[in-house]
C-alpha positions as CSV (number, residue, x, y, z in Angstrom):
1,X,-10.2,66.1,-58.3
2,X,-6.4,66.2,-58.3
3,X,-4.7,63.5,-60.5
4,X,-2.9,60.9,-58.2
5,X,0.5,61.2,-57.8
6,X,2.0,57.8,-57.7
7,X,5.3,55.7,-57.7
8,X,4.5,52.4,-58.8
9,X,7.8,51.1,-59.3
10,X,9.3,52.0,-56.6
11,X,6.2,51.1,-54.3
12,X,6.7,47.7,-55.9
13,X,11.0,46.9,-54.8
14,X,9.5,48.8,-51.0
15,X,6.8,46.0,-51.1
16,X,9.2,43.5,-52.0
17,X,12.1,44.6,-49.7
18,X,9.9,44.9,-46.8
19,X,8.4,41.0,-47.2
20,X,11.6,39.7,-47.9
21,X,12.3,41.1,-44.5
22,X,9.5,39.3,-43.3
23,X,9.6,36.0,-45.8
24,X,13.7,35.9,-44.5
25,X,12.5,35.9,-40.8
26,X,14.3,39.3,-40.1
27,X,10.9,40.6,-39.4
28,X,9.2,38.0,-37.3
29,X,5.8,38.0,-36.0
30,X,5.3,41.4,-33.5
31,X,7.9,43.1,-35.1
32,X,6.9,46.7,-35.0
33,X,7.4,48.4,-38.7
34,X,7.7,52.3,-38.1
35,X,7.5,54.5,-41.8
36,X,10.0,57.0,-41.0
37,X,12.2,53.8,-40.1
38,X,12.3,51.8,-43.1
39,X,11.9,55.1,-45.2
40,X,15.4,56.3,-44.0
41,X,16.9,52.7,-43.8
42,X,15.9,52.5,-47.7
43,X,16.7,55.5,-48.7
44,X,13.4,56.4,-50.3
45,X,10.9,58.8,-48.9
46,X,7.6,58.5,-47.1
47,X,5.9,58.0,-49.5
48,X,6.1,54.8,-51.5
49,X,6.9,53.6,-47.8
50,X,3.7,54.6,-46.9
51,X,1.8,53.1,-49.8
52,X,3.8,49.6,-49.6
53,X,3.2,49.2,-45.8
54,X,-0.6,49.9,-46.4
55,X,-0.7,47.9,-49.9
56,X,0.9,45.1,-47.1
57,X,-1.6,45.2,-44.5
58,X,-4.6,45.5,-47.0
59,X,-3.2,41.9,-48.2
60,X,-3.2,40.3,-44.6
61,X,0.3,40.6,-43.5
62,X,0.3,43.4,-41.3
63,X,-2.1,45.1,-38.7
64,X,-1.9,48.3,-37.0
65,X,0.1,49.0,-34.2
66,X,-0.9,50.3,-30.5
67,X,0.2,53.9,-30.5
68,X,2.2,54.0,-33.7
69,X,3.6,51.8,-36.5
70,X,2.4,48.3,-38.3
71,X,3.2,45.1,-36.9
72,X,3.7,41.8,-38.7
73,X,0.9,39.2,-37.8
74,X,0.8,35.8,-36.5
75,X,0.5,33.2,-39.5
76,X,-3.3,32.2,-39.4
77,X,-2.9,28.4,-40.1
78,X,-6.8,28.4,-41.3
79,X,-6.0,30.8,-43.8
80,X,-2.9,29.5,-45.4
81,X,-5.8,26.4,-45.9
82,X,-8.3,28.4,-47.3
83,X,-5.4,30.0,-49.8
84,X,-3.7,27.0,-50.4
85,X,-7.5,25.2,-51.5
86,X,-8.3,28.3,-54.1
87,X,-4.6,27.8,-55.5
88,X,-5.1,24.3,-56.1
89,X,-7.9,25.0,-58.1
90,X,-6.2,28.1,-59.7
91,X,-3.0,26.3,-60.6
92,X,-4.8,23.2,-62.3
93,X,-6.5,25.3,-64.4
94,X,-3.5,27.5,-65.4
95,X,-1.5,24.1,-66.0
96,X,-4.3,22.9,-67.8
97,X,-4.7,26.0,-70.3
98,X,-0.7,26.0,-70.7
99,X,-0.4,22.0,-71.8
100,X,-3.6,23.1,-74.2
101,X,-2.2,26.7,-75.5
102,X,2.1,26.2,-75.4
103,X,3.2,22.6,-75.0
104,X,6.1,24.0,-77.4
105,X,7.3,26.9,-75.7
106,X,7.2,24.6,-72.7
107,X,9.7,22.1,-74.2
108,X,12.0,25.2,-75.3
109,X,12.0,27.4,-72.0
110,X,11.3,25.0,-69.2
111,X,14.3,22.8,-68.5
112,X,16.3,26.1,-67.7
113,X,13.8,26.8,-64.8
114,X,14.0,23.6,-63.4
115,X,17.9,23.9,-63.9
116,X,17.9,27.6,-62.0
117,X,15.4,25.8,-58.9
118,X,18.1,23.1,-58.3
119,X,20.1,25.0,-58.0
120,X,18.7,28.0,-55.5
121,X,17.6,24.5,-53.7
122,X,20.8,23.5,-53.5
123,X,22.1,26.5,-51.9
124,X,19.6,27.0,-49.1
125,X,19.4,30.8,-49.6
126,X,15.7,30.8,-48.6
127,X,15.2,34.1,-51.1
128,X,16.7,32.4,-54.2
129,X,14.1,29.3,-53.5
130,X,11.4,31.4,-52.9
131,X,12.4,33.6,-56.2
132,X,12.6,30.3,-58.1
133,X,9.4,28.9,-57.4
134,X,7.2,32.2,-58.0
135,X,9.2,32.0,-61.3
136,X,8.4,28.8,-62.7
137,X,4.7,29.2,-61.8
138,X,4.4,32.9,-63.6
139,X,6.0,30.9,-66.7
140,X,3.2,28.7,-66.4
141,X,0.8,31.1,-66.2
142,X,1.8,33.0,-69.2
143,X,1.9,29.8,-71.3
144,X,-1.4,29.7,-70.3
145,X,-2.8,32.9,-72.2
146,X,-5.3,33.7,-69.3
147,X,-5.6,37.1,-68.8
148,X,-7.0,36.7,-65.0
149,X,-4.6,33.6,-63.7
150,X,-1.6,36.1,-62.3
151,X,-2.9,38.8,-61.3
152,X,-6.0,36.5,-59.0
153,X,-2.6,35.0,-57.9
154,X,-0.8,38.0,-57.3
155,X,-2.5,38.6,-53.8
156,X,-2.2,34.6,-52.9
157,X,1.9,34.8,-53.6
158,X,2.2,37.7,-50.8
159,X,1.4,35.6,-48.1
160,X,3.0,32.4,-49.6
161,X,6.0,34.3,-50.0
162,X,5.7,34.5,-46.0
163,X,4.2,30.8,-45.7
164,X,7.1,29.3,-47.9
165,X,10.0,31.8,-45.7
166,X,8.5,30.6,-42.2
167,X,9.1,27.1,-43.5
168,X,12.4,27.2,-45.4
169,X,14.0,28.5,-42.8
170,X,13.4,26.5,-40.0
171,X,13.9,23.3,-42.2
172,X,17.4,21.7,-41.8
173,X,16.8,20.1,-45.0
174,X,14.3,21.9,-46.7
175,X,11.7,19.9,-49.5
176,X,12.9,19.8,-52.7
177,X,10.2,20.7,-54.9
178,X,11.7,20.6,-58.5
179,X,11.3,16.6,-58.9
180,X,7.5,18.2,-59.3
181,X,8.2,20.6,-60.8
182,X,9.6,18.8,-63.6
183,X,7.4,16.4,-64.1
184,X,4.6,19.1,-64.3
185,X,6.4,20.2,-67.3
186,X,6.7,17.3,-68.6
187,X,3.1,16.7,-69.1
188,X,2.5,20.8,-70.3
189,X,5.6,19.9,-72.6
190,X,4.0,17.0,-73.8
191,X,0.7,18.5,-74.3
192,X,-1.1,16.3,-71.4
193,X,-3.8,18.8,-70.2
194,X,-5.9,16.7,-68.1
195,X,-2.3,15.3,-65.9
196,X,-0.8,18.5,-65.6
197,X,-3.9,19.5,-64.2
198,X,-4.3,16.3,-61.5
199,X,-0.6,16.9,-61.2
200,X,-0.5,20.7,-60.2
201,X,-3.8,20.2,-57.8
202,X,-1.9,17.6,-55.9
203,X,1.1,19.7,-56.3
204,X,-0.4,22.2,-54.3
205,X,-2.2,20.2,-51.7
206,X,0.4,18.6,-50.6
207,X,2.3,21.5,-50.3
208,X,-0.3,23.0,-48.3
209,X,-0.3,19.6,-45.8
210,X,3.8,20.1,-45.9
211,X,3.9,23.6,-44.4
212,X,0.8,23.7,-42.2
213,X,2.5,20.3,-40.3
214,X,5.7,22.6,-40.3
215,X,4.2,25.7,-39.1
216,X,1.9,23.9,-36.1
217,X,5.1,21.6,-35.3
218,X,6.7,25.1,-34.4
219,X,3.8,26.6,-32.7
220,X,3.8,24.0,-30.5
């Protein structure tokens, strides 16, 4: 057996470029994705093209093509439920674990997240919001010392990266999430496990109620 030759790296910034593409609306739903394509338009060759594309519609977000290519799926409304009901559950316990394990650290590195999410809110640059949210919650989940929190999350954030872009952009005046925010660290700072739990599981809900009356309001 030949040892796998592999890019990891640079699979990861295709990945990333490509559903930014999709999270930014650039690639909306139908759009045909072609290898060769986005190879050549990235500069990179087939390869780690090849493995992001399939790494993509392994996690939901593409489907194969008629004749040739990937396209980008139509949002599945029951899903984003389902995932948005195991992240509920995921996040209370990774706010729980961090209020138990680093109210401290917390205190120390927290306001400057909250500070950075203002202000990609305030500038409506969909990618900065997204970037600032999937920042705060991998803080919280390494203050919360569990070994399995990010990386069960990892596959979730994908298709809320695409959730959260359908949403932001369409949105005049977009929900500002960091009033939340802070007041979920505010109970990990202070070392308030049981409310930063309650807080993050309605947190999440009504996120998930926020962007599934958003998304059906455009289907519509």
């Amino acid at each position: 057996m030949k040892a796998l030759q592999t890019q990891p790296s640079l699979v990861e910034q295709v990945h990333k470029a490509i559903l930014s593409e999709i999270a930014s609306g650039k690639l909306t739903a139908g759009s045909r994705l072609i290898q060769e394509q986005i190879a050549q338009e990235l500069g990179v060759s087939r390869q780690p093209v090849q493995q992001a594309l399939t790494l993509l519609r392994n996690q939901g977000i593409l489907q194969d093509a008629p004749g040739r290519g990937l396209l980008v799926v139509p949002m599945d409304l029951q899903h984003v439920r389902h995932m948005y009901d195991v992240r509920a559950v995921m996040e209370g316990l990774a706010f729980r674990q961090a209020a138990q394990n680093n109210a401290a650290l917390a205190k120390e590195r927290g306001p400057a997240l909250i500070k950075a999410g203002r202000k990609a809110a305030s500038s409506g640059q969909v990618t900065a919001m997204i970037a600032a949210d999937m920042a705060f919650h991998d803080f919280i989940y390494e203050l919360g010392g569990n070994p399995l929190v990010a990386p069960s999350m990892e596959m979730h954030w994908t298709y809320i990266q695409r959730v959260m872009g359908e949403v932001l952009m369409r949105d005049n005046k977009p929900r500002d999430i960091w009033d939340q925010h802070e007041a979920l660290l505010d109970a990990v700072a202070k070392g308030k496990a049981a409310t930063a739990e309650r807080l993050a599981r309605t947190h999440i809900l009504e996120a998930a109620d926020f962007m599934i009356e958003r998304l059906q309001a455009e289907s519509s």
